[in-house]
C-alpha positions as CSV (number, residue, x, y, z in Angstrom):
1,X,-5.6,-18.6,22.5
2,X,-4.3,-21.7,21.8
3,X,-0.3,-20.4,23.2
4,X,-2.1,-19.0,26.1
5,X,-1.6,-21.9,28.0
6,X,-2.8,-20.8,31.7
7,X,-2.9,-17.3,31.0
8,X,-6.0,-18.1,29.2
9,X,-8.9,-16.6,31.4
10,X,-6.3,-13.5,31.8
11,X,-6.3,-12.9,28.5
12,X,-10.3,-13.2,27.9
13,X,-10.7,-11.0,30.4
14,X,-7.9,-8.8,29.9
15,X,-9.1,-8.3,25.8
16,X,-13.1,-8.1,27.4
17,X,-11.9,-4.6,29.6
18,X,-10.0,-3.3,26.7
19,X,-13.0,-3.4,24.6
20,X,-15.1,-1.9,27.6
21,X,-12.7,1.0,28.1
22,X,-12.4,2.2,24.8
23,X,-15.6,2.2,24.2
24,X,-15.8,-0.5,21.1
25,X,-19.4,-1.3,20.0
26,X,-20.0,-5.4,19.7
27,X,-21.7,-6.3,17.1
28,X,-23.5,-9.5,18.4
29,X,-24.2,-7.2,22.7
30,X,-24.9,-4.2,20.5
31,X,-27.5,-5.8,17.6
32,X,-29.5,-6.7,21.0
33,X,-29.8,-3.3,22.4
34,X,-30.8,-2.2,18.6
35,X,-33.1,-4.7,17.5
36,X,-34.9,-3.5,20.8
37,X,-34.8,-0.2,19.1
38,X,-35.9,-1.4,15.9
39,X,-39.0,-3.6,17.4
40,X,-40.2,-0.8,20.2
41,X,-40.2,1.8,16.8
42,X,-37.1,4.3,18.2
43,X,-35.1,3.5,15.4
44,X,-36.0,2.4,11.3
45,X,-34.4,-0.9,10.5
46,X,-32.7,1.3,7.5
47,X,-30.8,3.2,10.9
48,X,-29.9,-0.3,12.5
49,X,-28.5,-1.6,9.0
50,X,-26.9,1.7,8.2
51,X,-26.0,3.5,11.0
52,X,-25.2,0.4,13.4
53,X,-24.8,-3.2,11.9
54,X,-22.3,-2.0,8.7
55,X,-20.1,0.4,10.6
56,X,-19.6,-1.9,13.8
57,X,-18.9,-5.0,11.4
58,X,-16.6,-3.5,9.7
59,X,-14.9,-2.1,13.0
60,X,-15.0,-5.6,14.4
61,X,-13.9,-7.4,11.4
62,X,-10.6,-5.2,11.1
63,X,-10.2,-5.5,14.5
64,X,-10.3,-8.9,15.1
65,X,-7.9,-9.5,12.2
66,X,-5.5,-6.9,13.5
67,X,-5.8,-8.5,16.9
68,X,-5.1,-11.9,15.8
69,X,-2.6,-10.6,13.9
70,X,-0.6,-9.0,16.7
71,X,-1.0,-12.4,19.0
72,X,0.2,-14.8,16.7
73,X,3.2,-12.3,15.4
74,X,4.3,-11.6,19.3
75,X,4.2,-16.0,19.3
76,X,6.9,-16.8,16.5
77,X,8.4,-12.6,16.9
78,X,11.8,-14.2,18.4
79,X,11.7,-17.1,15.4
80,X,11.2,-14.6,13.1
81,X,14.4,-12.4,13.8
82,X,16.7,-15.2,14.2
C-alpha cells in the first residue's frame, strides 16, 4: 500500500470485491457469523476449529503472502529486469 500513492482507496476496494466475488471466507467477518453458530448450539466448537478457523487461516495466510508477494514484485518488476 505504501506505492499506492492515490490509488490507495482503489486498491482497498478493488482487493475487498475480488475477495467478495470469488467467494473467499475471512477469517476475522467469518469467526463472527461462527461463533454465533458456536454460542446459539448449530455448530460444536470442535466444527468451528476444525471445519472453519484452520482451513480459512491457512487460506488467508497463503493468500495474503502471495498477494503481497505479487504487489511488491509488480513495484521493483522493471528494476529487476534491467
Amino acid at each position: 500500500m505504501p506505492g499506492s500513492g492515490e490509488a490507495r482507496f482503489t486498491m482497498i476496494v478493488l482487493l475487498t470485491w475480488l475477495v467478495s466475488v470469488g467467494g473467499f471466507a475471512h477469517i476475522i467477518v467469518g469467526s463472527v457469523e461462527a461463533s454465533f453458530l458456536v454460542l446459539s448450539g448449530e455448530a460444536s466448537a470442535a466444527d468451528y476449529l476444525w471445519r472453519f478457523f484452520t482451513p480459512t487461516l491457512l487460506g488467508n495466510v497463503t493468500g495474503g503472502v502471495a498477494l503481497v508477494a505479487a504487489l511488491n514484485y509488480g513495484q521493483v518488476a522493471s528494476e529487476v529486469q534491467s
